[in-house]
N, C-alpha and C positions, 0 to 999 in steps of 0.2 A: 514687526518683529517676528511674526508669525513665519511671511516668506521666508525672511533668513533664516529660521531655523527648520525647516521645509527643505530649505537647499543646503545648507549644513549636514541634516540627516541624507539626503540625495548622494551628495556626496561622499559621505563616510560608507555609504550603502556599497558603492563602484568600489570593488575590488581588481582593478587590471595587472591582467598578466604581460608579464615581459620576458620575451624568451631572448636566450643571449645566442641568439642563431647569426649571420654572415647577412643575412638576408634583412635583416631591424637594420644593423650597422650601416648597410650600403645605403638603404632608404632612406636612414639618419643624416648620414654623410654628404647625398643628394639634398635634403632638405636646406642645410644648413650652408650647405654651400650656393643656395640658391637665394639664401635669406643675404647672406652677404653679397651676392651680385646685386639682389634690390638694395642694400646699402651704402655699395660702393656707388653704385648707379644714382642715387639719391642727391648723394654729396657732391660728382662731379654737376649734375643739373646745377646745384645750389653754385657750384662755384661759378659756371657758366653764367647765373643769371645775376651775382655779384660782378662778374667783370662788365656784363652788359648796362648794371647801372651806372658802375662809376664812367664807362663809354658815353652813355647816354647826357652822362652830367657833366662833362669834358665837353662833349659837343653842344649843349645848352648854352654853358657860360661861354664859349667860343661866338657862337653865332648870336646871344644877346647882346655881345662885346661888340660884334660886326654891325649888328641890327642898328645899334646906339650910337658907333661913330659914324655909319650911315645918317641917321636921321638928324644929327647934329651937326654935322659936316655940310649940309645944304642948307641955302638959305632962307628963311622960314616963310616968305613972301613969293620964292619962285614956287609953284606946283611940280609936281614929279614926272608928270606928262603931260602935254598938250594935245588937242586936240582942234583939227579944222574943220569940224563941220558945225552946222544949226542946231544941233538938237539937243533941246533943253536938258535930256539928264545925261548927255556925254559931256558938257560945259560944266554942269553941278560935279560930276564926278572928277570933274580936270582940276576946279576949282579946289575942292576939299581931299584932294589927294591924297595932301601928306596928312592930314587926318582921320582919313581913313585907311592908310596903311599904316602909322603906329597905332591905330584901334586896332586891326586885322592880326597884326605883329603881336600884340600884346597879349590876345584873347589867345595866337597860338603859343604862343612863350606860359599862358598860364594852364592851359589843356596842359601841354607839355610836363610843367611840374604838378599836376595833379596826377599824371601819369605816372609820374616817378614814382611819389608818395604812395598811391596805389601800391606798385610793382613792390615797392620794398614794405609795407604792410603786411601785403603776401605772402613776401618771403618768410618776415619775421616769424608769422603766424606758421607756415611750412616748419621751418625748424622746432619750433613751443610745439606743434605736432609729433612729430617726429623723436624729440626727445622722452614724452611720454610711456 
């Protein structure tokens, strides 16, 4: 309680002057035109980076769409590649293919929406900033 009344007295202490000269005006007018460029500048980021999520989630559900009638559309016995030669971990990888491209697929489809989530976290959190 002490500081605040430390800076309360501070405060009441500062007596400033303000001269109504051409030259405060223009500095003013400068200021606050410049506070609105970071504001306008602010919003279109934000709009930019709304368009870019719901792009990004168009093309998510697009390509899981793809990813899914792909892996469903083949038959679960044939492998996705073969291979002609001896060696044992090019035969395991022929072998478990499609198993390990819908693991591969999946781990990216899940990066992916934690990316999202992220992104729009941030954002949320930018504007709760910014309104303050």
């Amino acid at each position: 309680m002490n500081k605040d009344k430390a800076l309360e007295e501070l405060f009441l202490a500062q007596k400033p002057h303000f001269d109504d000269k051409a030259g405060f005006m223009a500095a003013l007018t400068r200021r606050l035109d410049a506070v609105e460029y970071v504001r306008q500048h602010q919003e279109a980021t934000l709009r930019r980076y709304k368009m870019a999520m719901v792009a990004a989630f168009v093309i998510g559900i697009v390509s899981g769409a793809v990813t899914l009638a792909f892996v469903l559309s083949t038959p679960a016995d044939v492998p996705l590649f073969t291979v002609h030669v001896q060696s044992s971990i090019l035969l395991w990888l022929a072998d478990n293919s499609r198993t390990l491209s819908a693991t591969i697929l999946s781990l990216l489809m899940s990066l992916g929406l934690m990316s999202i989530a992220s992104n729009v976290h941030d954002i949320l959190r930018m504007q709760a900033n910014r309104h303050m």
